[in-house]
PLY file of the C-alpha trace (Angstrom):
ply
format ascii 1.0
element vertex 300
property float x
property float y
property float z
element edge 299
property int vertex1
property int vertex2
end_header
-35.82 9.88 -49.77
-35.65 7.13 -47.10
-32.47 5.55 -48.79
-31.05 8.67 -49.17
-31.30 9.51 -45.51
-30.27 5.71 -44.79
-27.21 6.17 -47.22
-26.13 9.25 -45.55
-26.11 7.39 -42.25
-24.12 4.68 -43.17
-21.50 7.15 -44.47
-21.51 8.87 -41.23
-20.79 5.95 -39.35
-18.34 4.95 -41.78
-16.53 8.09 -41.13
-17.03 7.75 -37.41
-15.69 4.52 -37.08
-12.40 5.45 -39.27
-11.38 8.19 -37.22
-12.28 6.44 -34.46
-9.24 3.98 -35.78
-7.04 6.68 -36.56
-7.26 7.49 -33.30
-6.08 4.24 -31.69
-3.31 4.06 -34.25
-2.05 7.25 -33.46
-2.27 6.65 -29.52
-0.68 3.10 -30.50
2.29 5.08 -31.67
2.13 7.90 -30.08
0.70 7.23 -26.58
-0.64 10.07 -24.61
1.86 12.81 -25.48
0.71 16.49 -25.52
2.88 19.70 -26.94
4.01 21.71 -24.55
2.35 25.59 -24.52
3.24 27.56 -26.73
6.60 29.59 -26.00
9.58 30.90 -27.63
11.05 28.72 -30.68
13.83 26.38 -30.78
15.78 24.75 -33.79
17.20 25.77 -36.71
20.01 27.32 -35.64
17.95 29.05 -32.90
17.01 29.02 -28.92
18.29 27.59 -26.28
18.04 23.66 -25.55
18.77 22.35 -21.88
18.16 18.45 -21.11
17.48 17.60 -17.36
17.03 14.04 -16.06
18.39 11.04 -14.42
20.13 7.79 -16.38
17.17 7.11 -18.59
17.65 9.93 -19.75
22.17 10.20 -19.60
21.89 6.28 -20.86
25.00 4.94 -19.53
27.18 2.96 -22.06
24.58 3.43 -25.13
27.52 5.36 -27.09
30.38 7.48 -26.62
31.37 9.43 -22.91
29.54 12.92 -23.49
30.18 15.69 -20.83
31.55 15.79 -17.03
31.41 15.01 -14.71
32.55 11.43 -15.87
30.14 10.29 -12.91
27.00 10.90 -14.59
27.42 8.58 -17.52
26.18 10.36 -20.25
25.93 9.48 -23.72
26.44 11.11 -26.93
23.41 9.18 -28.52
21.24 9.46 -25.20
17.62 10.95 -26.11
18.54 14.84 -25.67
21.52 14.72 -28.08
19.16 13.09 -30.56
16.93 15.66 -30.33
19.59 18.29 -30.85
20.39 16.86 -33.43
17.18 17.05 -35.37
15.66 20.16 -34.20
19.45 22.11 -34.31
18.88 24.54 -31.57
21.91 27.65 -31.36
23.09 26.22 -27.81
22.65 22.27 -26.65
23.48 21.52 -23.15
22.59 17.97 -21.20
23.50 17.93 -17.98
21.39 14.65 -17.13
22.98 12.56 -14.43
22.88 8.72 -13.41
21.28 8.47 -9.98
19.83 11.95 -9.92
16.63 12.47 -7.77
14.29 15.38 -7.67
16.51 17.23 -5.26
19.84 17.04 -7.33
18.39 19.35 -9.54
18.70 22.19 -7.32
21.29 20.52 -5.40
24.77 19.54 -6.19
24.97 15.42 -6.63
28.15 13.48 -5.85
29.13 10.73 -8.45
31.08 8.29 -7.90
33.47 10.38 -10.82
33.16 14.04 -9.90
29.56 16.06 -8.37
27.38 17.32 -10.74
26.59 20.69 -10.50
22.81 21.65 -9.50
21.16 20.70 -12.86
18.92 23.72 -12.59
22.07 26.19 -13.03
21.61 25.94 -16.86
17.92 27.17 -17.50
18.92 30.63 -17.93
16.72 33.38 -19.12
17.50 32.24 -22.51
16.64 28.94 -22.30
13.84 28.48 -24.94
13.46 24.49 -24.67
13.42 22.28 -21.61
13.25 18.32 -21.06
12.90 16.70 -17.55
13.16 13.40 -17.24
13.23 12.63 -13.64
11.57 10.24 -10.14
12.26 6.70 -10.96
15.55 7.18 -7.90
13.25 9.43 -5.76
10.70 6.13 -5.69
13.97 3.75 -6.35
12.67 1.32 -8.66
15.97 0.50 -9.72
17.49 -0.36 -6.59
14.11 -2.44 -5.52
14.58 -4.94 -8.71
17.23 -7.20 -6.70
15.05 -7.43 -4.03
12.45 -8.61 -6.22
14.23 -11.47 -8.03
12.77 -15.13 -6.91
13.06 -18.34 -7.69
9.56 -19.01 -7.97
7.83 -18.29 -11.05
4.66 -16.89 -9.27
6.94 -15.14 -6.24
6.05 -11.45 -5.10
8.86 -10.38 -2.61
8.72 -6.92 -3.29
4.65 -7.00 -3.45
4.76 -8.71 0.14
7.22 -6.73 1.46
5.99 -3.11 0.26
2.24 -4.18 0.87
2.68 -5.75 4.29
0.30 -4.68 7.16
-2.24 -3.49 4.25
-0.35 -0.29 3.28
1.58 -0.15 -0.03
5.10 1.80 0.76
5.74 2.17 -3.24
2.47 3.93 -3.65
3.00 6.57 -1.22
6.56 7.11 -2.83
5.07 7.64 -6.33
2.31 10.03 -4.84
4.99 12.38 -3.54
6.98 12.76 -6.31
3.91 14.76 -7.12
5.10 17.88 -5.02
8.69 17.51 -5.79
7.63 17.87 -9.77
5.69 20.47 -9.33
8.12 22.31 -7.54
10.85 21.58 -9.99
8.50 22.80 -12.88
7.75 26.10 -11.17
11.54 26.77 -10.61
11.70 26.16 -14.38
9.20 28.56 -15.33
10.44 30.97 -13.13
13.95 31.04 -14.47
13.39 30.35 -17.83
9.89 32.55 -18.54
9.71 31.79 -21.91
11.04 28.36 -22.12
8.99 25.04 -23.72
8.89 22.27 -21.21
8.69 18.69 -21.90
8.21 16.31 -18.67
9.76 13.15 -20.46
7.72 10.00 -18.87
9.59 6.23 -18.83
9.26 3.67 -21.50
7.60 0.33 -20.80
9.80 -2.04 -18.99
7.65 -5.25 -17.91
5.68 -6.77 -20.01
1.95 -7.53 -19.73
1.11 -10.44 -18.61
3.48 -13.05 -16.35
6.87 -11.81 -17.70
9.50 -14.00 -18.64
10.68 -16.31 -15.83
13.82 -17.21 -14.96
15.34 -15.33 -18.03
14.13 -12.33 -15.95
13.89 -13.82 -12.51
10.89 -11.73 -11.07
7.97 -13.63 -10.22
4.52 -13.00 -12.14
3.18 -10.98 -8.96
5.76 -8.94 -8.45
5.73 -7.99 -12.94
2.23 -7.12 -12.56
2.97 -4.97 -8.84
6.22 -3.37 -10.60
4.25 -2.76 -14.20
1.30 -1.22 -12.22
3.90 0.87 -10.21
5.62 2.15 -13.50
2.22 3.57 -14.91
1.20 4.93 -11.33
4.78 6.56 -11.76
3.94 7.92 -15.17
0.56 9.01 -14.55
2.02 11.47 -12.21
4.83 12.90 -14.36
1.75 13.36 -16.78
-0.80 14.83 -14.39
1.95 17.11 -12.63
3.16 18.05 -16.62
-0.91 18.93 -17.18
-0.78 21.59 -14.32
2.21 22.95 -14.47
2.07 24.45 -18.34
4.09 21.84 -19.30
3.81 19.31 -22.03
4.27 15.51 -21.62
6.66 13.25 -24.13
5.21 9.61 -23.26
7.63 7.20 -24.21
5.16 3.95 -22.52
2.92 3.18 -25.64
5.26 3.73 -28.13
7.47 0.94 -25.83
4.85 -1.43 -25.48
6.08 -4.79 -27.09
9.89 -3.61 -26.81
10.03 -4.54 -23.22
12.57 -6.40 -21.31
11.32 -10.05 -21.73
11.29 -9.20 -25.94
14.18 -10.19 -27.92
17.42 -8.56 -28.55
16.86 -7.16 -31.40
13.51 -5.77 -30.76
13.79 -4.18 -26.61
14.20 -1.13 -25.70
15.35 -1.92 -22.32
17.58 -3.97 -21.52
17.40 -6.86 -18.58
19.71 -7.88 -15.17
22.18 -9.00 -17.70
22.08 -6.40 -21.17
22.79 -8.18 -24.22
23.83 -4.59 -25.72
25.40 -1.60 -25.04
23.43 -0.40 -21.99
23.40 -0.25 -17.82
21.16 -3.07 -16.62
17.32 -2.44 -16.74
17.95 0.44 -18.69
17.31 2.36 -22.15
19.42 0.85 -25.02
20.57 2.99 -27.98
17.20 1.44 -29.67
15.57 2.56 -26.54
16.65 6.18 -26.80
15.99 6.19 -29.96
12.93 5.80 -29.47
12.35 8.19 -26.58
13.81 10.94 -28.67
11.05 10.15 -31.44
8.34 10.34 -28.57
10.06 14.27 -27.44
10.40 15.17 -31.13
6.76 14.66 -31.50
5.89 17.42 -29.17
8.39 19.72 -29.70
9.00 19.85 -33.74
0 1
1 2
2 3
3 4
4 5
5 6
6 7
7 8
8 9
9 10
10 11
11 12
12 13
13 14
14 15
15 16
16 17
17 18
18 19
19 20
20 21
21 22
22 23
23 24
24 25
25 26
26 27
27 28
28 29
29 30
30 31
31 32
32 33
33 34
34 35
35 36
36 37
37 38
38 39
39 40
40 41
41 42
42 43
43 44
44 45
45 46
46 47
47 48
48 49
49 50
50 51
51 52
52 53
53 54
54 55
55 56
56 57
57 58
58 59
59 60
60 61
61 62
62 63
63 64
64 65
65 66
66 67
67 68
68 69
69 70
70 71
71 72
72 73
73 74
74 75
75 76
76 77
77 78
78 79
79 80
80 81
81 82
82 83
83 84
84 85
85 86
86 87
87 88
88 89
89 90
90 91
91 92
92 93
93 94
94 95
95 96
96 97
97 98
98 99
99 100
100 101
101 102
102 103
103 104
104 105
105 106
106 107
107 108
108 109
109 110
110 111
111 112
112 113
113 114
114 115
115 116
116 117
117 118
118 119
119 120
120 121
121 122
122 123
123 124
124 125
125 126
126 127
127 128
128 129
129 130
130 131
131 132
132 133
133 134
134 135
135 136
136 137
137 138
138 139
139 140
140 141
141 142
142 143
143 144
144 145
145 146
146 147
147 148
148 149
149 150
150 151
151 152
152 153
153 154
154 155
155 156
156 157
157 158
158 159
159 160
160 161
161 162
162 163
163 164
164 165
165 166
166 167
167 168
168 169
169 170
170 171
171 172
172 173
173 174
174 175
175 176
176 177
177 178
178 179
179 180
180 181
181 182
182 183
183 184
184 185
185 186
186 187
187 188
188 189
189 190
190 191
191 192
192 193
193 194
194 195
195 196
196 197
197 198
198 199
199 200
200 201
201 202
202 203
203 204
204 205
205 206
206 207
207 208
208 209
209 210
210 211
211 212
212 213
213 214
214 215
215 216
216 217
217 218
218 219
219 220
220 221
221 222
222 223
223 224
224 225
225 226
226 227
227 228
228 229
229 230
230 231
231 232
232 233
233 234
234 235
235 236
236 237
237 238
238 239
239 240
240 241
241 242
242 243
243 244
244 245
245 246
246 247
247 248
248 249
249 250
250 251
251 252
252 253
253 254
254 255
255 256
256 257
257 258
258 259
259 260
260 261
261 262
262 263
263 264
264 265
265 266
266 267
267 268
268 269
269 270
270 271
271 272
272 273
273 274
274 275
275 276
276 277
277 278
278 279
279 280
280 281
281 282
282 283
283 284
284 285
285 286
286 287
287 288
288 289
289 290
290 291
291 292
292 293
293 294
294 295
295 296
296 297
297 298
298 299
């Protein structure tokens, strides 16, 4: 009897210890995405699809011009169009925009090609599907990274700069995108009652570790300030997603090891100088890709 009760131990652990595996496979893959609640159904040949975001989300110059205003530098093989694709909804419209912030979604936003039409115009009552992916411009990462460039391998401008005096500036940017989400969700909700939402989070951009210097010239302090930032940034989107009946798409694990400082043929995102098809420190086709597997996940 003892080696029978010692038998069924080590079978339990056994089992315990292989989910416990499957687990950190999946989350390898998968990250921490969670399916949206459940609402009306989209795809095949049904519902209503609308894609809101900024330029991770239009990916300038990944493929062909898709939409107008030409200003917002959208793509035909951008992350919502791949997701159209695959899930075939009756009615597809992106109206993602380069440079958008929180409050171009309600607001109209001036390109330097034509203004952009308040992006919240298209969830309609019949809007069964929603993706937002949006707050990198309202904190302004992108415009921070020449700032942050340095000849010294161990530099932090940006870190001594946005830290001086004790108080961290980028933090308290991040932290109020908080309200500006939530708000944005509501509006959602409210307009399209029996939509899906999908907060789409951004991909990994910086390694871990130092980072590559000089091929990307930002200094090992400022990679780990700016990495940190990123997933302060996305921990937001996800927590604001969590209470707002939304669902979160995280695009971060499934990144990690397709950052910047990775090879051509293997990142995601593409440096100061893009070796493909892409704006500068943003979302290659691969990279889109690969965001629109991370959506698919919770919305199929």
């Amino acid at each position: 009897m003892a080696a029978k009760k010692s038998g069924g131990c080590g079978l339990l652990i056994l089992v315990v210890v292989v989910a416990l595996l499957g687990v950190g496979y999946y989350k390898s893959k998968h990250g921490s995405s969670t399916e949206p609640p459940a609402g009306a159904g989209t795809g095949g040949g049904t519902g209503r699809y609308v894609a809101l975001g900024d330029s991770y989300t239009s990916a300038p110059r990944t493929g062909k011009a898709a939409g107008t205003p030409a200003g917002c530098d959208r793509s035909d093989n951008n992350y919502p169009h791949l997701v159209a694709a695959k899930i075939k909804p009756a009615q597809f419209v992106d109206v993602s925009c380069s440079g958008a912030t929180t409050a171009d979604l309600a607001g109209s936003q001036s390109t330097h090609d034509g203004t952009n039409p308040p992006q919240l115009d298209s969830v309609t009552s019949a809007t069964t599907l929603v993706t937002l992916g949006i707050g990198g411009n309202d904190v302004g990462f992108i415009a921070l990274a020449p700032g942050c460039a340095t000849s010294h391998r161990d530099g932090a401008p940006c870190h001594d700069r946005l830290t001086a005096g004790g108080h961290d500036q980028l933090s308290d940017r991040i932290d109020a995108v908080a309200a500006k989400l939530g708000a944005v969700l509501d509006k959602i909700h409210a307009q399209a009652p029996k939509a899906r939402v999908v907060v789409v989070g951004y991909p990994t951009v910086l390694p871990d570790g130092d980072g590559c210097w000089p091929a990307i010239p930002i200094g090992s302090g400022d990679v780990a300030y700016l990495r940190d930032s990123l997933k302060h940034l996305n921990d937001v989107l996800e927590e604001q997603a969590k209470t707002h009946n939304a669902g979160y798409a995280d695009t971060a694990g499934p990144s990690k090891g397709h950052d910047v400082c990775t090879g051509s043929g293997t990142r995601w995102v593409e440096g100061l100088v893009p070796t493909s098809a892409a704006a500068p420190l943003h979302p290659n086709a691969r990279g889109e890709a690969g965001m629109a597997a991370a959506v698919e996940s919770v919305v199929s």
